[in-house]
C-alpha positions in Angstrom: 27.1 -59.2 124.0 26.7 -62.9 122.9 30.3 -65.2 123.1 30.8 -66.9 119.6 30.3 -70.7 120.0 31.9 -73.2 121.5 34.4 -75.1 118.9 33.8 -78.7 120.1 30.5 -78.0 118.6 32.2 -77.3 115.1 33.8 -80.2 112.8 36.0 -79.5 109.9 34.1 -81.4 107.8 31.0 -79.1 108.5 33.4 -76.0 108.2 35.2 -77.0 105.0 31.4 -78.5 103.5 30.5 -74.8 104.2 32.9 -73.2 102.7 33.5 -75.3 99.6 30.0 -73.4 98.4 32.5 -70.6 98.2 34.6 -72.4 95.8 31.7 -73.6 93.8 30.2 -70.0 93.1 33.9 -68.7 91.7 34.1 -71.6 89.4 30.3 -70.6 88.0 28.9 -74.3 89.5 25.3 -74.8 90.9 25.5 -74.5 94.7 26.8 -77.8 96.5 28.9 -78.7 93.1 32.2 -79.3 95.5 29.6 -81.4 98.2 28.6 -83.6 95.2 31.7 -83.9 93.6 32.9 -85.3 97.3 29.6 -87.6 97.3 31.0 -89.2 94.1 34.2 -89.3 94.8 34.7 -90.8 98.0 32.0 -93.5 96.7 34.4 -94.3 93.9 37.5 -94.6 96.3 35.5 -96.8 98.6 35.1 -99.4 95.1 38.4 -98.7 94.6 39.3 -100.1 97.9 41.2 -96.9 99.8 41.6 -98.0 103.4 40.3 -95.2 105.8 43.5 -93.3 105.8 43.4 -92.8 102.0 39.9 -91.5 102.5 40.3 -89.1 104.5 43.1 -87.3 102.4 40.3 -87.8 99.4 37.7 -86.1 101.1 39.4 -83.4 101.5 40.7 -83.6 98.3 37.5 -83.4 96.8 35.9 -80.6 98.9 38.9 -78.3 98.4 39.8 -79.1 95.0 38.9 -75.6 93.4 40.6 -74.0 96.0 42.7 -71.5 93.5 39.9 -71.2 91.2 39.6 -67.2 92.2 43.4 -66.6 91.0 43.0 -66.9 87.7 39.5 -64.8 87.4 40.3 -62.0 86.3 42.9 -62.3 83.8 40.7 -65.3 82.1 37.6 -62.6 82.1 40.8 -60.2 80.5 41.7 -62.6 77.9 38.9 -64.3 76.4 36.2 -61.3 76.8 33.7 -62.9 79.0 32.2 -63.2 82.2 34.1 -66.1 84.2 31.5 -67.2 85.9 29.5 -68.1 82.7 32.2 -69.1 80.9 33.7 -71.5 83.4 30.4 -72.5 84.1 29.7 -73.7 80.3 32.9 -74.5 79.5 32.7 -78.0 82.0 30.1 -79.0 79.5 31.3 -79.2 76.4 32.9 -82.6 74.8 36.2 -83.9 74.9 38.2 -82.9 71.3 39.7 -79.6 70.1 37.1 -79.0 67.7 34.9 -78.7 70.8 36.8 -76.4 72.5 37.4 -74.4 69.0 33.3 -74.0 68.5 33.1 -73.0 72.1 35.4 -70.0 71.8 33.6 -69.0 68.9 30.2 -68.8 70.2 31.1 -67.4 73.7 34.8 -65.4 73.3 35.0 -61.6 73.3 30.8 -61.5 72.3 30.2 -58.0 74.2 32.9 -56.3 70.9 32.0 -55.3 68.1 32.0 -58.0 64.5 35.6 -56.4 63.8 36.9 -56.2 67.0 35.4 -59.3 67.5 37.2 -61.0 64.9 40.2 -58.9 66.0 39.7 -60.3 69.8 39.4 -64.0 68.4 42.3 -64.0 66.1 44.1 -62.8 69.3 42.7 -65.4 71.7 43.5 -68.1 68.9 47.0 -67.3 68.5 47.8 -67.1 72.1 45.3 -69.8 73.6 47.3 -72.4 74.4 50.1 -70.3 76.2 46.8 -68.9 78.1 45.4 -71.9 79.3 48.2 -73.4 80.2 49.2 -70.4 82.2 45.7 -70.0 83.9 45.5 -73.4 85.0 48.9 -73.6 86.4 48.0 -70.5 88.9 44.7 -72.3 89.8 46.5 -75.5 90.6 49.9 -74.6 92.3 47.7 -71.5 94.3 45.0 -74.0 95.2 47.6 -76.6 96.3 50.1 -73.8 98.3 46.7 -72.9 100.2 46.0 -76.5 101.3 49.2 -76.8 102.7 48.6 -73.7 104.3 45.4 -75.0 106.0 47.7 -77.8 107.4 46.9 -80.7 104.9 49.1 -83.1 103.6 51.4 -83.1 100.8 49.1 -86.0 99.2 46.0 -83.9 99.8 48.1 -80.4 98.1 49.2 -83.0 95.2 45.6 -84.2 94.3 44.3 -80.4 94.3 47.6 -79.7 92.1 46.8 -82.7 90.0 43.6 -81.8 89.1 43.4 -80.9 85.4 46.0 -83.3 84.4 44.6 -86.0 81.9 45.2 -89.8 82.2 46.5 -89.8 78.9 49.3 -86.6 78.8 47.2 -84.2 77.4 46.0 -82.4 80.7 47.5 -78.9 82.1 49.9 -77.8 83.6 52.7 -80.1 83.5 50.8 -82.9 81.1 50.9 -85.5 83.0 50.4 -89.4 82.6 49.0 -92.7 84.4 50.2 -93.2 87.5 52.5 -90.3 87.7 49.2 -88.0 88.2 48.2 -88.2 91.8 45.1 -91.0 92.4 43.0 -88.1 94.5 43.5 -85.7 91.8 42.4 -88.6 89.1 39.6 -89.4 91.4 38.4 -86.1 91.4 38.8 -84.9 87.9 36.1 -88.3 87.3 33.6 -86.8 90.5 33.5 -82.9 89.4 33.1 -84.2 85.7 30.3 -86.1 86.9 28.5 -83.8 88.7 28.4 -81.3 86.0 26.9 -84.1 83.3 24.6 -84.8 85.7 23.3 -81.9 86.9 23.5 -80.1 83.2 21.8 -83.4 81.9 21.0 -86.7 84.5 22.8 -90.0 85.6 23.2 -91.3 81.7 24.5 -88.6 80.3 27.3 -88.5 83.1 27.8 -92.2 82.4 28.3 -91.6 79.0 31.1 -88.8 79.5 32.6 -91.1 82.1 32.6 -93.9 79.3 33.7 -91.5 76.3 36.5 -90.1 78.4 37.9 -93.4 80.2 41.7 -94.0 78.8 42.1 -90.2 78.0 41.1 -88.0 80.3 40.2 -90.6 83.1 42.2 -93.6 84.8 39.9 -96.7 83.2 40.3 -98.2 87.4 38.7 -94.9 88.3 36.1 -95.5 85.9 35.4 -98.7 86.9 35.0 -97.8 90.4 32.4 -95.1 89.4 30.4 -98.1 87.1 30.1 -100.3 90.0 29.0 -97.6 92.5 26.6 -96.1 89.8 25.2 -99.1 89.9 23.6 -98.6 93.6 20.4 -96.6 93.5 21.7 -95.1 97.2 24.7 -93.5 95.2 21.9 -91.5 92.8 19.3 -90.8 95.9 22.4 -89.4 97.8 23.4 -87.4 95.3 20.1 -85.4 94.9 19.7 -85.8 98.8 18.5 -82.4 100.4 20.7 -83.3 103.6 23.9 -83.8 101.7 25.8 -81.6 103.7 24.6 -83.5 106.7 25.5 -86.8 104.9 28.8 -85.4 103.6 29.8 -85.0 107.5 28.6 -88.7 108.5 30.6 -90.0 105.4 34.0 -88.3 106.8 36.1 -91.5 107.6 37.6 -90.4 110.8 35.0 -88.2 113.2 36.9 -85.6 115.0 34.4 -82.5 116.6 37.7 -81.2 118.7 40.1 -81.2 116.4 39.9 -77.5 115.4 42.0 -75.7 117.7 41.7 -71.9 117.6 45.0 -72.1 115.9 43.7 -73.9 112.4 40.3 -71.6 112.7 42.9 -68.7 112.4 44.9 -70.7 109.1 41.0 -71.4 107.5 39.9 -68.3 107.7 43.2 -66.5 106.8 43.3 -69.2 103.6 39.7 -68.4 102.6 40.9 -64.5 103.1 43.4 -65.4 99.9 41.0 -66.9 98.0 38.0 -64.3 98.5 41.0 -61.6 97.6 42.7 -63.5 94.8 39.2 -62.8 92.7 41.0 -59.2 92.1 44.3 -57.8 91.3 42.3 -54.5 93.2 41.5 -56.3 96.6 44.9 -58.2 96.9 45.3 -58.2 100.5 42.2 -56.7 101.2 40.8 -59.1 103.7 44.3 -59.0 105.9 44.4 -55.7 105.8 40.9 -55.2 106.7 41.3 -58.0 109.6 44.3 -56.7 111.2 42.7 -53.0 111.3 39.7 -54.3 112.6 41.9 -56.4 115.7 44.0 -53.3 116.1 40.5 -51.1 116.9 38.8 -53.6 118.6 41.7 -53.6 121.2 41.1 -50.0 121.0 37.4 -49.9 121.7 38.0 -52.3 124.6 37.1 -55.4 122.9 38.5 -58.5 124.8 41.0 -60.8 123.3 39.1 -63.5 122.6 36.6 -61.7 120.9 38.9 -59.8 118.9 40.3 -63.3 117.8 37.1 -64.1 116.6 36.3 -60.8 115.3 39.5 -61.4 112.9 38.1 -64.5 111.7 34.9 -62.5 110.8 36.7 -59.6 109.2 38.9 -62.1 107.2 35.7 -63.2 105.6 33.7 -60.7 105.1 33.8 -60.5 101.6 33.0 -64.1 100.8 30.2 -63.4 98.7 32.4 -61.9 95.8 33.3 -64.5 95.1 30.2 -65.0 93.3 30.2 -62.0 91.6 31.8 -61.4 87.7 35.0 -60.1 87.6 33.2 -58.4 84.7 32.0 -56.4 87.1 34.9 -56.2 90.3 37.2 -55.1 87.2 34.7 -52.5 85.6 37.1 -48.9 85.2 33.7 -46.7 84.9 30.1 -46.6 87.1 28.1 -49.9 87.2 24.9 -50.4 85.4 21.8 -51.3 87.3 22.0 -54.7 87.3 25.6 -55.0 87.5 25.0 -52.8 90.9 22.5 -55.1 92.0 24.6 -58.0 91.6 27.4 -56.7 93.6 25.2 -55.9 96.3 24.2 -59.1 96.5 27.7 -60.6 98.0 26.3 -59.6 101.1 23.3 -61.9 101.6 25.9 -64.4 99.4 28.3 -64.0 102.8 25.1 -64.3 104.9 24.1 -67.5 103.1 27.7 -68.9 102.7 28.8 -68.5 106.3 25.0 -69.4 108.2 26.1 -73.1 106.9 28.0 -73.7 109.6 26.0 -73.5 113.1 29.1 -72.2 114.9 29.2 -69.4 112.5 25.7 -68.2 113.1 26.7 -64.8 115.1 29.9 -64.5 113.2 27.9 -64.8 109.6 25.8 -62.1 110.7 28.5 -59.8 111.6 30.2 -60.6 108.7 27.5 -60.1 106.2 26.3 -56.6 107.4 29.6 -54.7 106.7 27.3 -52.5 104.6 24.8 -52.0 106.7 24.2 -48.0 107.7 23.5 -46.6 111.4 21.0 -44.6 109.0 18.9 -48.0 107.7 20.2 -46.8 104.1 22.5 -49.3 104.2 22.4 -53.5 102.9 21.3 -56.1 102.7 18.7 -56.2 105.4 18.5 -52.1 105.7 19.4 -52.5 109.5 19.7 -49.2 111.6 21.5 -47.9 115.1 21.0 -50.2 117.7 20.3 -53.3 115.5 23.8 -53.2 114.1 26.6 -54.6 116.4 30.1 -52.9 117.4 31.6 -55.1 115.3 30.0 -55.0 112.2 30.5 -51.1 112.9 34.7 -51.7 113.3 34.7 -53.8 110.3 32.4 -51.8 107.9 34.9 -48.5 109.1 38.0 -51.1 108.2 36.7 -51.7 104.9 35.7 -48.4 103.9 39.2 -46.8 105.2 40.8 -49.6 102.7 38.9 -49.4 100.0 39.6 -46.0 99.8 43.6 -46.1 100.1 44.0 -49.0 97.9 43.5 -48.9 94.0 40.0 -49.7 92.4 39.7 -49.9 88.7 37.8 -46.6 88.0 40.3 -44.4 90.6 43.9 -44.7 92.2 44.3 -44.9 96.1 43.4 -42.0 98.2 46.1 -40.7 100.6 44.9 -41.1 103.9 44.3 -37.5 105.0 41.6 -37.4 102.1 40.4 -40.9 103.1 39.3 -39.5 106.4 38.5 -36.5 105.2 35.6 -38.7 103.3 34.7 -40.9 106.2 34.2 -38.0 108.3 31.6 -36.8 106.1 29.9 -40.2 106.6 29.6 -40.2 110.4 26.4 -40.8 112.1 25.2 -42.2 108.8 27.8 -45.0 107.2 30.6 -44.9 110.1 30.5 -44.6 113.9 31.8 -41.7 115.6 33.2 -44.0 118.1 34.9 -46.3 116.3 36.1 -43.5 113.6 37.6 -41.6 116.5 39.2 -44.9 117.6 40.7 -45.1 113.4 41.9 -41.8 113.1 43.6 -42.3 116.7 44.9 -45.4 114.7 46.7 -43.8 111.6 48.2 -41.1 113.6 50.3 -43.7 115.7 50.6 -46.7 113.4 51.2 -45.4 110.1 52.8 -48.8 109.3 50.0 -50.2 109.7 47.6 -48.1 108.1 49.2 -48.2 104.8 47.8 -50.0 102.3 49.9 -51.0 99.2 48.9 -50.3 95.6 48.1 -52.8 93.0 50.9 -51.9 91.3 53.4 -52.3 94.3 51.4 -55.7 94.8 52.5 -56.3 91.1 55.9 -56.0 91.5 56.2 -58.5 94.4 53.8 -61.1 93.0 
């Protein structure tokens, strides 16, 4: 058995660069959105004149800026009809006045009804919009900013990510803000994501142009200026469409520090990207902490040593990082998927794989990770591994997360009790579950109930 790598060889920029491809599928943006929104960013603070120290809180700022992005999935999928990904996707595109928002609702909102329902749906949506939006983008912002302090970031950096969709001029959300009382990171990087979305949906002048249109409203003029003068570098637009961003992103950190991630802050990233992945669902609300501390508490079980089952939390607290990129159209669905829809939540898996292989440290733990629904049969996926060629790990955490998916609500049934959750497992061994490791589970729930007991969305609810 391979040790995971050593952590001088891992820097938080690389980690957090990584993982900010995370954030970018949930808010429906082209792979790399956050990377390039960082790119633009941190070149406009450097015209602005940020000494290093500034900087550094930007960067981070920047690449963690849609950090509670998954909280408010579902219930905008709920409330206007849609699939979020698409919708939030499109909605960065269109132009700055109500009337643009007002055409947008009415070609995209509640299309999937039928014309009288429809009309029902949008008269709804209409009435109650504003209370919606305001609502849904207060979640995303004070979630995204309780997070960051979580991951041990400053209250500047939390303030810039809580800042973000507040507008120069008032009109922003949640707390319409104005001018200087907005945060300067969270000004900054309302400009850089706008930016990136213009020019990836259309090129450079069509990002100047919204830059231009919106300067004085929703964007500090100073900001703008500092994006004129470093659009006006060729570097900045080679950069931007660089295939080693990622690699640039890390060499454009202001402060280089490979040992600064103790154990200790792995443990607080990958717990804080645990919230995230399960804030995509009122169903999988503490999913990935229940599934982690399981999957410690059978690891010491099964022998497993203590660093590994450290690192085999970390692993289990991400597992699901690829639904992230999946609709909560489909996560939320009450009756059987369609093909597609099937195929598209199957696809989380290699999404994890993809997600996590970013960051070289991760390269045993992303495959781990990833096969969770893999079977000891080869009827499994993504990769249709089999016996030998699926490790003891991947075997506790794909037992972790079939025991709590079973006990915890899902839209099309209620929570199992446990005694019928094993009784289901059971019927899976040699094929989906390990006998081992299933021996070492039932072990488990006979003398730590309190563990073993997941909570229902609807006790969830009425703690929230």
């Amino acid at each position: 058995m391979t040790q995971p790598a050593a952590q001088d060889t891992l820097q938080l920029s690389e980690l957090l660069g990584a993982l900010s491809c995370a954030l970018d599928m949930t808010e429906g943006q082209p792979p790399g959105h956050s990377m390039r929104s960082c790119w633009i960013g941190m070149h406009v603070g450097r015209q602005m004149g940020l000494d290093d120290a500034m900087l550094r809180e930007l960067y981070y700022v920047l690449l963690l800026k849609d950090l509670g992005c998954s909280s408010n999935a579902a219930k905008l999928a709920d409330f206007y009809g849609v699939d979020d990904l698409a919708f939030k996707r499109t909605f960065k595109t269109i132009g700055p006045r109500m009337t643009d928002a007002i055409d947008f609702l009415l070609g995209n909102a509640a299309k999937r009804l039928t014309p009288i329902a429809r009309v029902q749906a949008l008269v709804h949506i209409f009435r109650n919009a504003g209370r919606v939006a305001r609502e849904l983008i207060e979640t995303r912002c004070h979630r995204g900013a309780d997070i960051a302090r979580r991951l041990r970031f400053s209250e500047s950096v939390a303030e810039g990510i809580q800042h973000l969709d507040e507008h120069w001029d008032g009109g922003g959300l949640p707390e319409g803000l104005g001018g200087e009382a907005i945060s300067l990171y969270g000004r900054i990087a309302l400009l850089a994501q706008a930016v990136d979305v213009f020019h990836t949906e259309a090129g450079r002048e069509a990002a100047l142009h919204e830059a231009r249109r919106r300067g004085g409203s929703w964007f500090d003029p100073r900001v703008v200026e500092g994006l004129e003068r470093a659009a006006a570098d060729e570097a900045f637009w080679t950069g931007l469409a660089s295939a080693t961003l990622q690699d640039d992103l890390i060499a454009l950190e202001p402060v280089q520090t490979r040992l600064s991630l103790d154990d200790d802050w792995l443990d607080d990233i990958a717990a804080g990207f645990g919230e995230v992945i399960d804030a995509k669902s009122p169903y999988t609300s503490g999913h990935s902490t229940r599934v982690a501390g399981y999957a410690e508490a059978l690891g010491e079980a099964l022998g497993v040593t203590s660093e590994r089952r450290r690192w085999l939390r970390r692993a289990a607290l991400l597992h699901d990082v690829g639904k992230l990129g999946v609709s909560s159209t489909i996560l939320e669905k009450p009756s059987q998927l369609a093909t597609e829809e099937w195929a598209e939540m199957k696809g989380h898996a290699d999404k994890t794989q993809t997600i996590l292989s970013r960051i070289g440290a991760f390269d045993e733990l992303a495959r781990v990770s990833a096969a969770h629904h893999e079977k000891l049969d080869g009827t499994g996926y993504p990769l249709g591994l089999r016996d030998t060629e699926i490790s003891l790990e991947t075997r506790i955490i794909t037992a972790c997360d079939f025991f709590d998916a079973l006990t915890a609500d899902r839209p099309y049934r209620a929570a199992m009790p446990t005694g019928k959750a094993l009784d289901v497992m059971r019927g899976e061994l040699g094929r989906g579950v390990d006998p081992r490791v299933f021996a070492a589970l039932e072990h488990l729930v006979a003398s730590r109930p309190d563990l073993m007991a997941a909570p229902t969305v609807a006790c969830l609810a009425a703690v929230a």
